[in-house]
C-alpha positions as CSV (number, residue, x, y, z in Angstrom):
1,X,51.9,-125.4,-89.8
2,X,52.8,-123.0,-87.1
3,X,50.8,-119.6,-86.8
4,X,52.0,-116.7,-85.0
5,X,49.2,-114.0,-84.4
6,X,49.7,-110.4,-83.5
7,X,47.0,-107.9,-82.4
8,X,46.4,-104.7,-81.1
9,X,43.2,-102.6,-80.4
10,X,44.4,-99.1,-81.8
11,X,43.7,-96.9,-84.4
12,X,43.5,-99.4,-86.8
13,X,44.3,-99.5,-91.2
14,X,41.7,-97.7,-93.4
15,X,41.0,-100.7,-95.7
16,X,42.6,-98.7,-99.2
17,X,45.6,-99.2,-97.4
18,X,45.8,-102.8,-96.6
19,X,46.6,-104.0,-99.8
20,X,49.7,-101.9,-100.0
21,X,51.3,-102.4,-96.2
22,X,53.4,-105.5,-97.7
23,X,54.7,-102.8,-100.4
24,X,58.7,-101.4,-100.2
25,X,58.3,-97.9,-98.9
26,X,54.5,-97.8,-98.5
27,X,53.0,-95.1,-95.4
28,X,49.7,-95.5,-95.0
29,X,49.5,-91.7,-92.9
30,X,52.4,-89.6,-94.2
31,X,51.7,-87.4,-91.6
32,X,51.5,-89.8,-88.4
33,X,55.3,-90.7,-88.1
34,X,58.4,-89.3,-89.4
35,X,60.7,-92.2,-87.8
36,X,59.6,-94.9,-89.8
37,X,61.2,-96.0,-93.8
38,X,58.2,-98.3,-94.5
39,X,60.8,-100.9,-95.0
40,X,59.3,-103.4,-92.1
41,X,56.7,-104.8,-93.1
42,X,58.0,-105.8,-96.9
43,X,61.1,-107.4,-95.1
44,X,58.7,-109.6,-93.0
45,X,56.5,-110.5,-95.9
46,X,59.8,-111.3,-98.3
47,X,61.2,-113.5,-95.2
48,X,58.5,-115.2,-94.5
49,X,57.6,-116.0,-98.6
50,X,61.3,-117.1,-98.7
51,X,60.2,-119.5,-95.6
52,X,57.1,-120.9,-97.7
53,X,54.5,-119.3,-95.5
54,X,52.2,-116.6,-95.6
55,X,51.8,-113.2,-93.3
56,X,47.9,-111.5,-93.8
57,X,46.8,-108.5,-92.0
58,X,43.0,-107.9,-90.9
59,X,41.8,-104.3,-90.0
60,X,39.0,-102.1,-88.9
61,X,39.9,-98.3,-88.2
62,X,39.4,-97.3,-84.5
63,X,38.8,-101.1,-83.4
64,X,41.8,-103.9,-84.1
65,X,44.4,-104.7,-86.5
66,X,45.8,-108.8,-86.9
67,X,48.5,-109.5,-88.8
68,X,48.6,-113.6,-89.0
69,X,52.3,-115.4,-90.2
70,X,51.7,-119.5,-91.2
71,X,54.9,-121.0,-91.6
72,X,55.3,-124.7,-92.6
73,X,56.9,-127.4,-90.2
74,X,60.3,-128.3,-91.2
């Protein structure tokens, strides 16, 4: 298994939100960016399914947000 870990130590994703992030279209703050199409993170979850691994996010607002990817060996 290979695991690639990203973090940062910004503002963080309220916890209603996490379970949609993965979604097609899904903004957790309408308001915070206009640039985005909340395309991004649906393409890396349906790549990395269509790879057999997993991508999870961890987050706690003002402190850190994770986002883990496990991919199998080939």
């Amino acid at each position: 298994m290979v695991l690639l870990r990203v973090e940062d130590d910004g503002v963080g994703i309220a916890r209603e939100n996490l379970p949609h992030i993965f979604e097609r279209l899904y903004k957790c703050d309408k308001g915070r960016s206009e640039k985005g199409s909340g395309l991004g993170l649906s393409i890396v979850s349906q790549m990395v399914e269509r790879m057999g691994g997993q991508v999870s996010v961890e987050s706690e607002i003002g402190k850190y947000t994770v986002f883990t990817v496990s991919l199998p060996l080939i």
